[in-house]
N, CA, C and O of each residue as an XYZ file, in Angstrom:
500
protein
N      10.230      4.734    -88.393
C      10.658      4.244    -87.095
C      12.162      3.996    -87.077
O      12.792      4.216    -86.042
N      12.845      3.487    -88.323
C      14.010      3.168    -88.273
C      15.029      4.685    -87.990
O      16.085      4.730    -87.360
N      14.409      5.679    -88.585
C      15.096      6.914    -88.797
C      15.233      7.487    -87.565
O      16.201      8.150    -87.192
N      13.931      7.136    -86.736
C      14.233      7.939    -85.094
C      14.734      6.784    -84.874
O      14.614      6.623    -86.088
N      15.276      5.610    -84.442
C      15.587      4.979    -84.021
C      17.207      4.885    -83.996
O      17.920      4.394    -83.120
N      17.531      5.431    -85.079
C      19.268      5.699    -85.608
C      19.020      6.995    -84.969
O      19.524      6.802    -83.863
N      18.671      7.912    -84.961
C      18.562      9.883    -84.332
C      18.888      9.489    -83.469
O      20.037      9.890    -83.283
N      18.428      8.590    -82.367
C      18.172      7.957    -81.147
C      19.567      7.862    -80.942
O      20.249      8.644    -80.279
N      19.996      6.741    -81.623
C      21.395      5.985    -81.172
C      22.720      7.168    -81.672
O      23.794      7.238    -81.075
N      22.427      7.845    -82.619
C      23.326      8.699    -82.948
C      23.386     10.151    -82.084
O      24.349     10.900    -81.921
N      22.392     10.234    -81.733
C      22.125     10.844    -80.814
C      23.084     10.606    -79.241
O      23.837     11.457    -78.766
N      22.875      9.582    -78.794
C      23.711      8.878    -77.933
C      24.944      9.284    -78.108
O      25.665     10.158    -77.626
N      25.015      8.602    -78.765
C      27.159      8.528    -79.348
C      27.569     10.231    -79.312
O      28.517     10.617    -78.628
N      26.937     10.950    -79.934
C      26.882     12.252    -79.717
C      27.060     12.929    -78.478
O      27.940     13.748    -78.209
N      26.021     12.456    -77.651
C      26.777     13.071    -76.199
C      27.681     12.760    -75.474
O      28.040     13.384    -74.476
N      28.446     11.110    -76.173
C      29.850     11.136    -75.586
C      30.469     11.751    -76.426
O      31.454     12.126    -75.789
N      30.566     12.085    -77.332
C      31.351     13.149    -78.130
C      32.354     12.019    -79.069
O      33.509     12.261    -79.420
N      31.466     10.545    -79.412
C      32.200      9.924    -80.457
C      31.888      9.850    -81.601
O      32.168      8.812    -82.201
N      31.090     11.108    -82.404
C      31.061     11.248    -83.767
C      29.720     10.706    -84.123
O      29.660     10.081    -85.183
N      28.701     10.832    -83.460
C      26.669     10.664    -84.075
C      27.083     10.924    -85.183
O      27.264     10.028    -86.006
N      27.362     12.411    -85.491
C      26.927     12.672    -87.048
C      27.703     12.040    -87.641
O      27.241     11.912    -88.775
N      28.822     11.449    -87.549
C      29.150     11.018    -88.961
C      28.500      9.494    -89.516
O      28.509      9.006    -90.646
N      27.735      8.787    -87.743
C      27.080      7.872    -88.130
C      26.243      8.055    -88.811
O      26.008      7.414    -89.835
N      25.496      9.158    -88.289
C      24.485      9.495    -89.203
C      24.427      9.764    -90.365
O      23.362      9.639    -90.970
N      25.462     10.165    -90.923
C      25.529     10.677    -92.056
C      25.266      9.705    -93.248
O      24.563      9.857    -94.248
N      26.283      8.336    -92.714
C      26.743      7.153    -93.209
C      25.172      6.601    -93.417
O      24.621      6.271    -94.468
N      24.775      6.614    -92.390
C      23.032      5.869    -92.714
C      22.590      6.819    -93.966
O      22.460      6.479    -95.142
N      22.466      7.646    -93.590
C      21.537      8.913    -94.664
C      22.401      8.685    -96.177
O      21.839      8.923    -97.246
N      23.322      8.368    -96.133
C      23.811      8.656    -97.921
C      23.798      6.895    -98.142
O      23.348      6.586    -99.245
N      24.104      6.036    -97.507
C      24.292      4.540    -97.529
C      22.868      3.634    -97.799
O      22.554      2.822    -98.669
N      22.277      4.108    -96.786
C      20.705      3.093    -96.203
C      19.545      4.279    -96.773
O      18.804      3.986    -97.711
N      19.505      5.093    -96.371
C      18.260      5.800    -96.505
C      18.697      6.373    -98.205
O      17.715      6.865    -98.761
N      19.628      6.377    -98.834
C      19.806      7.005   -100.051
C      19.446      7.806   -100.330
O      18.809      7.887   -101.380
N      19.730      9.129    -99.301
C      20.043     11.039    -99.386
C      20.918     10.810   -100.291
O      21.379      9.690   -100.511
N      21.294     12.059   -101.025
C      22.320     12.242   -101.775
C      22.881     13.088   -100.667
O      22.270     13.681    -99.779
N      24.231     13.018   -100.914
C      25.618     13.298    -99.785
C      25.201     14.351    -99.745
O      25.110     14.203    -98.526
N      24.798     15.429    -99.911
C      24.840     17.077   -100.398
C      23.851     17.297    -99.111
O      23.895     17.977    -98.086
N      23.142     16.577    -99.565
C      21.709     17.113    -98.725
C      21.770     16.243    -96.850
O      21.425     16.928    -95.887
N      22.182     14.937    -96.667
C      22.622     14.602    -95.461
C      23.463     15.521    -95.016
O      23.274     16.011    -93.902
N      24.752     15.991    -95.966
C      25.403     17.170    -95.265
C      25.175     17.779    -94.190
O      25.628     17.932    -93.055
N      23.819     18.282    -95.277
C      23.040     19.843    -94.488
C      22.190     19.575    -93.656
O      21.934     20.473    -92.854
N      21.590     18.525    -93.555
C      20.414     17.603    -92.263
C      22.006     17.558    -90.874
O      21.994     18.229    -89.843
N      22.794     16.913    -91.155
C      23.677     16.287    -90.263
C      24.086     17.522    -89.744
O      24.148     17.420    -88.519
N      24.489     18.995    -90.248
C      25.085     19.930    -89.969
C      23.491     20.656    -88.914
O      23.674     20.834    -87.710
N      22.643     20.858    -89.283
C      21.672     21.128    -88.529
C      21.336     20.344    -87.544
O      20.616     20.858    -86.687
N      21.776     18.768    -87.344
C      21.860     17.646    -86.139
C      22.465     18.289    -85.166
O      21.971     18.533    -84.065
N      23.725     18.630    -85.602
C      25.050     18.753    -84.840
C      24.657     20.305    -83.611
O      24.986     20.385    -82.427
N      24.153     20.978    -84.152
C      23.735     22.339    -83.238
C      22.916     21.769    -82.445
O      23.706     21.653    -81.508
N      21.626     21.155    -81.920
C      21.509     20.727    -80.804
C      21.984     19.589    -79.869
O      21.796     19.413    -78.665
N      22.697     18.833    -80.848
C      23.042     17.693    -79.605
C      24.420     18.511    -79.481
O      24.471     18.698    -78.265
N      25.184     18.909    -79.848
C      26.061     19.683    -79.059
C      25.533     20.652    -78.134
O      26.076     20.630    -77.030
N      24.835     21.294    -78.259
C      24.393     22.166    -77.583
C      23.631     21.555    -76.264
O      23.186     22.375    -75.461
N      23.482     20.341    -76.036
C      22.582     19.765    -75.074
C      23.697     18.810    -74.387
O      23.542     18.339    -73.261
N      24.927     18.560    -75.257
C      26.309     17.818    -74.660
C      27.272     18.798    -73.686
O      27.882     18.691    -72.623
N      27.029     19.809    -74.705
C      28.447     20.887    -73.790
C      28.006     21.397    -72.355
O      29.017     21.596    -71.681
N      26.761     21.696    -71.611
C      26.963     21.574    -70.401
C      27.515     20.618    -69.249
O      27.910     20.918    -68.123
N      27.394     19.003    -70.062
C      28.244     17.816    -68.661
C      29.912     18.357    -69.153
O      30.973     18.490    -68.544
N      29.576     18.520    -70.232
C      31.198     18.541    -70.807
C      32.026     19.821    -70.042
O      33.232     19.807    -69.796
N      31.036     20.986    -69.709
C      32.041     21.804    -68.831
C      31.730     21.451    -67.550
O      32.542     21.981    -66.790
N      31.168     20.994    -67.144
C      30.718     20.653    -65.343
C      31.685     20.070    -65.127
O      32.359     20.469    -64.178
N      32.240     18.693    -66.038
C      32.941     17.358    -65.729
C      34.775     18.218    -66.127
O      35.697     17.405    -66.060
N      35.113     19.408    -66.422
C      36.205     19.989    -66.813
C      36.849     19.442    -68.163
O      38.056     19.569    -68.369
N      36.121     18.918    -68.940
C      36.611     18.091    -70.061
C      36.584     19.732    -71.650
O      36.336     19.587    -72.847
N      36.768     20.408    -71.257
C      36.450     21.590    -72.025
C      38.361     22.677    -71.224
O      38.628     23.290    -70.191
N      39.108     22.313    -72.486
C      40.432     22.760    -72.164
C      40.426     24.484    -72.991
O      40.435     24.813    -74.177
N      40.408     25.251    -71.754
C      39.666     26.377    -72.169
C      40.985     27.398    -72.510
O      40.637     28.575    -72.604
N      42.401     27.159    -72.708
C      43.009     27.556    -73.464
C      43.051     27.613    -74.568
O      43.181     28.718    -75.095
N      42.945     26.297    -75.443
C      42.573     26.337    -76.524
C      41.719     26.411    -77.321
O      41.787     26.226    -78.536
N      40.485     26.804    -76.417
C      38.891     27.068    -76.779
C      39.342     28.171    -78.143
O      39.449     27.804    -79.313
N      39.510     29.257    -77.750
C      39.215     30.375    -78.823
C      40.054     30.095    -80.071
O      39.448     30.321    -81.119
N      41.565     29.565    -80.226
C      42.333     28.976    -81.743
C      41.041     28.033    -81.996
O      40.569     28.165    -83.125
N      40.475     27.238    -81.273
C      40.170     25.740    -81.893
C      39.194     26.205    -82.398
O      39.046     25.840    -83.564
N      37.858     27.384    -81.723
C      36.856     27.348    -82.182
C      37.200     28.556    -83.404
O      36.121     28.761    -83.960
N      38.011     29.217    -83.882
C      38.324     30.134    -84.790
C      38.806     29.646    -86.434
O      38.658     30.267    -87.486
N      39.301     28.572    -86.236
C      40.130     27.981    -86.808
C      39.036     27.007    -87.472
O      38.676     26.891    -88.644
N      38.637     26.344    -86.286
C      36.900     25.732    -87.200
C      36.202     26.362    -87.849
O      36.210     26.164    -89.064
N      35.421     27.261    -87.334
C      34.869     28.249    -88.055
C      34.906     28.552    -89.780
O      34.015     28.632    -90.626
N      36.835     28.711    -89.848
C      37.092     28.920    -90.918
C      37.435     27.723    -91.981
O      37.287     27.769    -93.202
N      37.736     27.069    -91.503
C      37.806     25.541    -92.027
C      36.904     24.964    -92.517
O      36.988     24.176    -93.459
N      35.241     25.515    -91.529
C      34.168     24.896    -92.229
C      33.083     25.745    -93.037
O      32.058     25.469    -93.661
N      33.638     26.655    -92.797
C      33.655     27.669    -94.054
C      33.950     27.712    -95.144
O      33.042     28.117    -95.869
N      35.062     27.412    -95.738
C      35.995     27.161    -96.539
C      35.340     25.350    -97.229
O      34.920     25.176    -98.373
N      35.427     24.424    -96.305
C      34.842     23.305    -96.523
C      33.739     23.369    -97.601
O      33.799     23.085    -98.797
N      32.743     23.810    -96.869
C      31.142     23.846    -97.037
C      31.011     24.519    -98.481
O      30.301     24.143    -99.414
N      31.655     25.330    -98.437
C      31.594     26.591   -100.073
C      32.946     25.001   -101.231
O      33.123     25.322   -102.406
N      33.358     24.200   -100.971
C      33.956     23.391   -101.778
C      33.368     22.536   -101.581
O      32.869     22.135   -102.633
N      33.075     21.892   -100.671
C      31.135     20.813   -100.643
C      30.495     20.912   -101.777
O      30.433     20.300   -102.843
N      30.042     21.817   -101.292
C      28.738     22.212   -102.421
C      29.078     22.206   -104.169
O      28.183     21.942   -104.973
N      30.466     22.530   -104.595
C      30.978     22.915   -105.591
C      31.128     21.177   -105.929
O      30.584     21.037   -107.024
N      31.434     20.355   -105.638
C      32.179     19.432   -106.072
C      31.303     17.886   -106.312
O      30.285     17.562   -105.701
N      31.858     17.250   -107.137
C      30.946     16.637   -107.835
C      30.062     15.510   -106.469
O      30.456     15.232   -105.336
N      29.281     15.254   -106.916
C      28.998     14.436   -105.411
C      29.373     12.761   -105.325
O      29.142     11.958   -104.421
N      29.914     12.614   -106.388
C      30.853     10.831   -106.856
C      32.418     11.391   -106.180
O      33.281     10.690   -105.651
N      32.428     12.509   -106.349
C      34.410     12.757   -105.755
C      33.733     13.043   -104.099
O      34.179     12.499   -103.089
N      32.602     13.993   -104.123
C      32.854     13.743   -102.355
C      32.254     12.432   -101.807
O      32.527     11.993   -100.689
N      31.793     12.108   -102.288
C      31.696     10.309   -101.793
C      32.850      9.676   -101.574
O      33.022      8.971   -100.580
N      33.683      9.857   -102.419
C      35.433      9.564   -102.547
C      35.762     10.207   -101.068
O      36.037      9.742    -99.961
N      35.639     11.150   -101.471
C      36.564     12.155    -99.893
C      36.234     11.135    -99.082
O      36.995     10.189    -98.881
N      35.159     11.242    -98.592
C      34.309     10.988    -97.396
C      34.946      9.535    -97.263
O      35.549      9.064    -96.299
N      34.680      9.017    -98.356
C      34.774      7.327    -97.901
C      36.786      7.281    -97.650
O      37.035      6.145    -97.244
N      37.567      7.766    -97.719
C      39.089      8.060    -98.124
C      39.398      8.583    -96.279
O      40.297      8.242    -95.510
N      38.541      9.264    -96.137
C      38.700     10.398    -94.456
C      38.075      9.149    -93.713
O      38.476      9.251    -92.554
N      37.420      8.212    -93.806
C      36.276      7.281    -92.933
C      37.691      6.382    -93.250
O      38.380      6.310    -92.232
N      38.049      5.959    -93.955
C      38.780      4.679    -93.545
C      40.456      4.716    -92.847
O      41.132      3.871    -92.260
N      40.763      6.584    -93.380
C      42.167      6.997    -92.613
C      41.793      6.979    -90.915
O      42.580      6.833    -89.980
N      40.877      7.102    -90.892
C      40.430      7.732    -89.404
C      40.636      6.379    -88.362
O      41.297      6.229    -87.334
N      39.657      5.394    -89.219
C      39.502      3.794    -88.870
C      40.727      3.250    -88.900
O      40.571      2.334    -88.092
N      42.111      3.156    -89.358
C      43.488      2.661    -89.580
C      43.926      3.272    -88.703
O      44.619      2.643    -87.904
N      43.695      4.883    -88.454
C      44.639      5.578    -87.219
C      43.881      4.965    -85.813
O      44.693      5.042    -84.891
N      43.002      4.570    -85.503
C      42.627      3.620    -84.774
C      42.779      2.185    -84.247
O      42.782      1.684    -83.123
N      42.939      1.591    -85.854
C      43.625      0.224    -85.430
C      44.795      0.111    -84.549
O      45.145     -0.490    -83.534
N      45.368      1.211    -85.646
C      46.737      1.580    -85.164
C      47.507      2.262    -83.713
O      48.647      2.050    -83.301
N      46.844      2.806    -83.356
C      47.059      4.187    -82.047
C      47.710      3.127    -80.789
O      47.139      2.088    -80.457
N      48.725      3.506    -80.310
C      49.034      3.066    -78.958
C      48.483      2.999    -78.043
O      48.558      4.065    -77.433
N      47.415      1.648    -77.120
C      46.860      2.260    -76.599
C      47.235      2.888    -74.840
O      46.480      3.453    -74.048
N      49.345      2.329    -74.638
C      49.129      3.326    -73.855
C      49.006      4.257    -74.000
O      48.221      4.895    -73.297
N      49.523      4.668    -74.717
C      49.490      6.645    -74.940
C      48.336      7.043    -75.236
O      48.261      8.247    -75.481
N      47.038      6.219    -75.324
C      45.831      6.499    -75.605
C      45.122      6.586    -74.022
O      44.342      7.493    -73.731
N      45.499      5.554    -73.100
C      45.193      5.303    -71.751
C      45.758      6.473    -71.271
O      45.077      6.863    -70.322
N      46.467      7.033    -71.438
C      47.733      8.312    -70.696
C      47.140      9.718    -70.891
O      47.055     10.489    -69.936
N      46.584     10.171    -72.570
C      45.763     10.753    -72.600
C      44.307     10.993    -72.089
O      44.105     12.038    -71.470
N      43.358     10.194    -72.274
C      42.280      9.859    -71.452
C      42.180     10.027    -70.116
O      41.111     10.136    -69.516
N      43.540     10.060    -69.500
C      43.876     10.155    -67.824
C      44.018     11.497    -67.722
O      43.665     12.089    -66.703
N      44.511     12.070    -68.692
C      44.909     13.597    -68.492
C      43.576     14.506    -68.752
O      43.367     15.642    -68.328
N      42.829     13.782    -69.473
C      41.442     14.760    -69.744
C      40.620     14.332    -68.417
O      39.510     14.816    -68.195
């Protein structure tokens, strides 16, 4: 019950487009004690339908900047390509490291962020 119950809420957060999976992820290697490797690959198989069930409000509402659609989605592609094949390779105590190192830069650039220029952006999308 607890597991749909986080799907649920991560789920949510997901269709505003503020990062489900990485909540999820955090439960699955933290609380439920997946090994990182394998939440990975659950979280990466998450991510194809709730995106896929997000991106229609997301182009209705014009929030989909379709110049940079094809670099951004090309560029991902290869990035998580590249990622995924060094994932898998690497010890799973150093990507715990990563992970926990990327989770707390992310959280500081947050504390941190201006929030006019955060209000200014948000206006422009």
């Amino acid at each position: 019950m607890i597991a749909f119950l986080i799907g649920t809420a991560t789920g949510v957060l997901s269709g505003f487009g503020v990062g489900g999976g990485t909540l999820l992820l955090i439960y699955m290697t933290a609380v439920a004690g997946l090994p990182q490797t394998t939440a990975q690959g659950i979280n990466l198989l998450y991510f194809l339908p709730t995106a896929a069930l997000a991106l229609p409000a997301h182009v209705k509402n014009g929030f989909i900047e379709k110049r940079l659609l094809f670099s951004s989605v090309l560029s991902g592609l290869i990035g998580t390509a590249l990622a995924a094949y060094v994932a898998t390779a690497l010890d799973v105590t150093l990507l715990h490291r990563f992970f926990g190192f990327f989770l707390i830069l992310v959280g500081i650039s947050e504390l941190f962020q201006n929030p006019k220029r955060k209000n200014e952006m948000d206006r422009r999308n």
